[in-house]
C-alpha positions in Angstrom: 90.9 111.5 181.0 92.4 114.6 183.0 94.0 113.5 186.4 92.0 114.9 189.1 93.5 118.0 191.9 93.9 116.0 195.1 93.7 118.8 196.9 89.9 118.6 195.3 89.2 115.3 195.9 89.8 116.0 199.9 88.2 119.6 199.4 91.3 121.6 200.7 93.7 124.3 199.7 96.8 123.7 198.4 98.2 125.6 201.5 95.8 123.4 203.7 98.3 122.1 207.1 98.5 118.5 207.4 95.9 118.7 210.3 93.4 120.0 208.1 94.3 117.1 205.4 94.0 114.6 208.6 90.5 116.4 209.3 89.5 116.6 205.3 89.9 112.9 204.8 88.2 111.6 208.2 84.8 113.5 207.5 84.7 111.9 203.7 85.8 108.6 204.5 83.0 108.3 206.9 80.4 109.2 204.8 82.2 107.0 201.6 83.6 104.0 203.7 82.7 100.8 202.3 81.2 99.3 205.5 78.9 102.4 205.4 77.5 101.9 201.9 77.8 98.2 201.2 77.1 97.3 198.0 77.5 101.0 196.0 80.4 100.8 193.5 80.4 104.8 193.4 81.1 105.1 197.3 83.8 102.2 196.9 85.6 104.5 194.3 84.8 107.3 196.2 86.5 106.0 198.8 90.1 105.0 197.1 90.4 108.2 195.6 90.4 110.1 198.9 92.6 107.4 200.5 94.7 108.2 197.5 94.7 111.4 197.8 95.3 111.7 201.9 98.2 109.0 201.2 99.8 111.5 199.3 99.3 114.8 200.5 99.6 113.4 204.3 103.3 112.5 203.9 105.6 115.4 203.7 108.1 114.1 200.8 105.2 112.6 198.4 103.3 116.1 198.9 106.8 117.4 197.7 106.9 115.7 194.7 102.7 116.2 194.2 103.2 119.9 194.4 106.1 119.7 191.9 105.2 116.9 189.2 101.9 116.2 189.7 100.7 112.1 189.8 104.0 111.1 187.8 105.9 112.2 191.0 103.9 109.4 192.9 104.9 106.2 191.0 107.1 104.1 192.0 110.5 104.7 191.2 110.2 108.4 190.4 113.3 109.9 189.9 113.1 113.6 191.0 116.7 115.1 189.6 116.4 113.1 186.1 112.9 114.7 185.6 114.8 117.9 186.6 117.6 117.5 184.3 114.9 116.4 181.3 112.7 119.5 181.7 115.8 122.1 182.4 117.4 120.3 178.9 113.7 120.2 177.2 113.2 124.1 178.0 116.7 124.9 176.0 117.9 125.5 179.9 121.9 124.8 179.6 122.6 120.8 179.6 123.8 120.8 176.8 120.5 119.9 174.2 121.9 116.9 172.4 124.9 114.8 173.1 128.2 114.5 171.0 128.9 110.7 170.3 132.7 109.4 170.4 133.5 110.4 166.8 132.1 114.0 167.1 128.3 113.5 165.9 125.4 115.2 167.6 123.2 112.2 168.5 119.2 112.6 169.5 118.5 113.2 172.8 116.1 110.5 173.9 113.1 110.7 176.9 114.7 106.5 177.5 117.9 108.3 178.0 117.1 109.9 181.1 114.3 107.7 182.7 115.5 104.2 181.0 116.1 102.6 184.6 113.3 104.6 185.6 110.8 102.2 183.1 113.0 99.1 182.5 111.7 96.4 185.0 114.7 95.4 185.2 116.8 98.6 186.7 120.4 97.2 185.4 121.5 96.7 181.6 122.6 92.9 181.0 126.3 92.6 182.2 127.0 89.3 180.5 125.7 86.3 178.2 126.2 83.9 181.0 124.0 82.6 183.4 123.7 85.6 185.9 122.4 85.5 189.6 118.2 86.2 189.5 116.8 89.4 190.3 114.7 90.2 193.4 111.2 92.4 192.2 109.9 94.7 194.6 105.6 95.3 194.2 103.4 97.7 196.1 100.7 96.1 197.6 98.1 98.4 199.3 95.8 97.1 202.4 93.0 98.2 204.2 94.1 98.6 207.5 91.4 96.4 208.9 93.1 93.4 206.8 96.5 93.8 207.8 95.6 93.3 211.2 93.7 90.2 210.2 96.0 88.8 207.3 94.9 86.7 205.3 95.3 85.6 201.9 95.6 88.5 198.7 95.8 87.5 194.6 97.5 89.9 192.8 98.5 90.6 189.1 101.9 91.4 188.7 104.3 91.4 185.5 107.8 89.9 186.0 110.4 89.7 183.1 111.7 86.6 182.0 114.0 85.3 178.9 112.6 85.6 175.8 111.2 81.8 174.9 112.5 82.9 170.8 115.9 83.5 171.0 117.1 82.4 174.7 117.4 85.1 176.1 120.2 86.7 173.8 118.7 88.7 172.0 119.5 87.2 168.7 123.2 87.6 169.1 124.0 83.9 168.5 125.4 83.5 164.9 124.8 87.3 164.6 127.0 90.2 163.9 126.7 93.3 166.1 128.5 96.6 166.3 129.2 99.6 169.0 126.1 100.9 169.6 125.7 104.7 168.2 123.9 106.3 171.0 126.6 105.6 173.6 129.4 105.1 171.7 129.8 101.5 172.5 130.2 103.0 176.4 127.0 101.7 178.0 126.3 104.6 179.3 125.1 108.0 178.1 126.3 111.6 179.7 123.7 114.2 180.1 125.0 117.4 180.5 128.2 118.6 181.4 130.2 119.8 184.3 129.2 119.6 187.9 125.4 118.8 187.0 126.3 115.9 184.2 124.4 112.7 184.4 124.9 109.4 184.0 122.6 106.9 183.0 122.2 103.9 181.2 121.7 103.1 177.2 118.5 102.3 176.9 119.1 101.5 173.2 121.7 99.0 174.0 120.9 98.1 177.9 123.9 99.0 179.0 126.0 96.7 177.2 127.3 98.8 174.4 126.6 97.0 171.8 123.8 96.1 169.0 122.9 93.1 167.6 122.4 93.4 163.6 119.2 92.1 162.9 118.1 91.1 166.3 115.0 89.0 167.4 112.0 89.9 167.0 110.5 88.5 169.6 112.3 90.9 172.1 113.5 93.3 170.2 117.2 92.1 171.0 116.9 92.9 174.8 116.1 89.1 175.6 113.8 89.5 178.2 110.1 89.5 177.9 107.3 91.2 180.3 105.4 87.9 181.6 102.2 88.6 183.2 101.3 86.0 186.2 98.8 85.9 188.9 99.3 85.3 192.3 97.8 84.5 195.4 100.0 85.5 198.5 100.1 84.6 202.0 99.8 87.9 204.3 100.8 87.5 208.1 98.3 89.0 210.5 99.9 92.7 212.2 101.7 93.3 209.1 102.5 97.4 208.9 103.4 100.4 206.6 106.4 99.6 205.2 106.6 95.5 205.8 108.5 93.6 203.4 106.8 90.1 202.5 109.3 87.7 200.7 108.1 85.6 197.8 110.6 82.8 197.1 111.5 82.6 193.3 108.7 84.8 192.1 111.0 87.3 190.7 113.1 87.3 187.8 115.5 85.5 186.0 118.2 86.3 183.6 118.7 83.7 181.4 116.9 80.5 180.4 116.9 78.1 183.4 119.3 80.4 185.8 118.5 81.4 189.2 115.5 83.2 189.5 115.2 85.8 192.4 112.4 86.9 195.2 109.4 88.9 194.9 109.2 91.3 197.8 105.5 93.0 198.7 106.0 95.9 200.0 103.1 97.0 202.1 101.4 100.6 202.2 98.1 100.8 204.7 95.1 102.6 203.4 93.8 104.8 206.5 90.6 103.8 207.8 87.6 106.5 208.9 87.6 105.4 212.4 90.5 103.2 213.5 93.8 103.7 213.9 97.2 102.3 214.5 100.4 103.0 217.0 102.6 100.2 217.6 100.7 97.3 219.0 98.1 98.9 220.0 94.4 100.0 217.9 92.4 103.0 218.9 88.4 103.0 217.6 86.4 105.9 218.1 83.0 105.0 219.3 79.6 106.7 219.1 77.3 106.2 221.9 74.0 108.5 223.2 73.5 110.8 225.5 71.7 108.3 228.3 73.7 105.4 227.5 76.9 108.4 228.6 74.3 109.4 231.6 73.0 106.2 233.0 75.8 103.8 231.9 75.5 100.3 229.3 76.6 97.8 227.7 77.5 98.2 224.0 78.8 96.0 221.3 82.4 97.0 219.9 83.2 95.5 216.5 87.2 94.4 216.6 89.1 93.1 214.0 88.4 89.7 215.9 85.3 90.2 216.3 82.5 92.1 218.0 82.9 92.3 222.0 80.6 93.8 224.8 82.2 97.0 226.2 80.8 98.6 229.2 80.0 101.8 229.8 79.9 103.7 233.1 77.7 106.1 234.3 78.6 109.3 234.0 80.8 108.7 231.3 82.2 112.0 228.9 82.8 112.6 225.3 86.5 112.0 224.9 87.0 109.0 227.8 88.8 106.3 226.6 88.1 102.8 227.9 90.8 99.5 227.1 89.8 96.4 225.8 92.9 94.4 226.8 94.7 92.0 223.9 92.4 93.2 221.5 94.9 94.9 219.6 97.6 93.8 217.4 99.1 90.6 217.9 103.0 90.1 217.7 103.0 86.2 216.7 107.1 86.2 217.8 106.7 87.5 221.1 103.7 86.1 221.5 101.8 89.2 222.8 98.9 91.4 221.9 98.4 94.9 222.1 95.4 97.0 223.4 92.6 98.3 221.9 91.5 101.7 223.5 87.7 102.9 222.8 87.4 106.3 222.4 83.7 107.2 223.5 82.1 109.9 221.5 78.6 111.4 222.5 76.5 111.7 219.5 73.8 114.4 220.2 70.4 114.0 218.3 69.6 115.8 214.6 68.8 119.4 215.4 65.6 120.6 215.0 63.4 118.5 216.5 61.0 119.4 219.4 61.7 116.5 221.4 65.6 117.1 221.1 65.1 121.0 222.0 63.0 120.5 225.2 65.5 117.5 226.2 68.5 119.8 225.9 66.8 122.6 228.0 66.1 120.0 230.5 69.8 119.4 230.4 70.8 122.7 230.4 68.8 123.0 233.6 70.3 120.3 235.3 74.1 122.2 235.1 75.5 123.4 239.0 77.7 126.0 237.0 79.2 127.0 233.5 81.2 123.7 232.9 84.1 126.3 231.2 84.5 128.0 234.5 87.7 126.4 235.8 89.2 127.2 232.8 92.6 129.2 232.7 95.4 129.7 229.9 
């Protein structure tokens, strides 16, 4: 199925300013917003593919990479200069083409060659057939904004790589013969290019280790690890934000069978939300409210992330007033304080149109001492 233009799905230009992206999103994620259509699986949908897109184009270095790559510049992991180096080397553009191996043979260039750390869950070849430390994970974990206020618990499906049950974890090197492997040249590591813009990265044939097992298991292929998948459900700390690391003790990976197995870390990315925000500790809502209840003053209810509260309004009120609801924002459970939340009141005038709505605005328009614009001066 063909990716979709995220500049589409928010209905902009590609030359659109970040303001107009900000603007974009906020008018469709009102009308696609969960909350507002509860129970339609097309709005829900909807709705994550414009928070994807915003998320993207919103931040400076990921609409970089967008405008450059496309989605593949959005995982996880994406390395920029070895996609570079691959499609300067796949256009015939001067790196060389194909390697020379230690004894003077032109090996195939391989797509693993480049972006092997890029795809191996594991980053690093295996250094050793000892028992070697664990390895800490790192998983992207994305929150509505609402629920990282609140916390609460999350069950996730991740895949963490663990020794292959068949041969241990060696790869089928035990009683085995191996030999230098012939894509690095028993090095580890494979050169792309040459001169000041060479590369370095490691054998994905061989994992870094240089060699090859003859005949290794099957199982794993002789890398001795195996993808495990494993469901979670995780713990996550009311006021967590953009960027928060949440530890996982010994959900990560180990190296060999029975060794020290390393952390899972949940790395959280918000979701913006139609009509709240975030700065610090404190929340900012915008909230409609009629014409009278601006004129004559009331008392509304205000849905919080705690909760709804009664927020009152004061006569005379304008479009654009903000009113504070005291430590109803975010709370910081070390300190043991709460931010605000600051209600942002918005008049919402009446559909157009109407008869009713015409003849109440030229009452309105009557009731104006002078041109409300008059003091103005740039």
């Amino acid at each position: 199925m063909p990716q979709k233009d995220l500049y589409q799905v928010l209905g902009v230009s590609r030359s659109a300013s970040a303001e107009d992206i900000k603007k974009a999103y906020r008018k469709l994620a009102r009308k696609h917003h969960p909350d507002i259509n509860p129970g339609s699986k097309a709005a829900e949908e909807r709705f994550k593919e414009i928070s994807f897109a915003h998320d993207a184009l919103s931040d400076p270095e990921k609409r970089k990479l967008y405008d450059e790559f496309g989605e593949a510049g959005l995982k996880p992991g994406f390395d920029a200069e070895n996609m570079r180096a691959y499609q300067q080397w796949s256009s015939g553009g001067g790196l060389g083409g194909a390697q020379a191996d230690r004894s003077g043979s032109r090996s195939s260039f391989s797509f693993e060659d480049v972006f092997g750390d890029w795809f191996s869950p594991f980053g690093r070849g295996r250094t050793s057939a000892g028992a070697e430390p664990g390895e800490d994970l790192e998983y992207f974990l994305d929150l509505d904004l609402v629920d990282a206020v609140r916390g609460g618990s999350q069950t996730i499906s991740v895949q963490r790589p663990a020794p292959c049950p068949a041969c241990r974890g060696n790869g089928g090197q035990r009683n085995r013969l191996s030999t230098s492997c012939s894509e690095c040249g028993g090095q580890g590591q494979i050169r792309i290019g040459s001169g000041p813009a060479a590369l370095t990265r490691t054998c994905a044939r061989c994992g870094g280790t240089g060699r090859m097992n003859l005949g290794g298991c099957p199982g794993c292929g002789g890398t001795g690890r195996v993808m495990t998948p494993e469901r979670l459900t995780v713990k996550i700390p009311p006021g967590v934000d953009e960027g928060s690391r949440v530890r996982l003790s010994g959900k990560g990976a180990a190296r060999t069978p029975g060794g020290p197995v390393g952390d899972l870390y949940l790395v959280i990315r918000l979701r913006p939300h139609p009509y709240l925000e975030r700065k610090g500790q404190d929340l900012f809502l915008d909230l409609p409210i009629t014409v009278g209840e601006a004129m004559s003053g009331a008392i509304v209810t205000v849905p919080t992330p705690s909760g709804e509260v009664k927020l009152k309004i004061p006569p005379g009120s304008q479009s654009g007033q903000k009113l504070r609801l005291k430590g109803k924002g975010i709370t910081d459970e070390k300190a043991n304080k709460s931010g605000d939340l600051y209600v942002k009141l918005m008049i919402q005038l009446p559909r157009a149109g109407e008869e009713r709505a015409r003849q109440a605005a030229d009452l309105l328009e009557s009731c104006y001492d002078e041109n409300p614009r008059t003091h103005m001066r740039l």
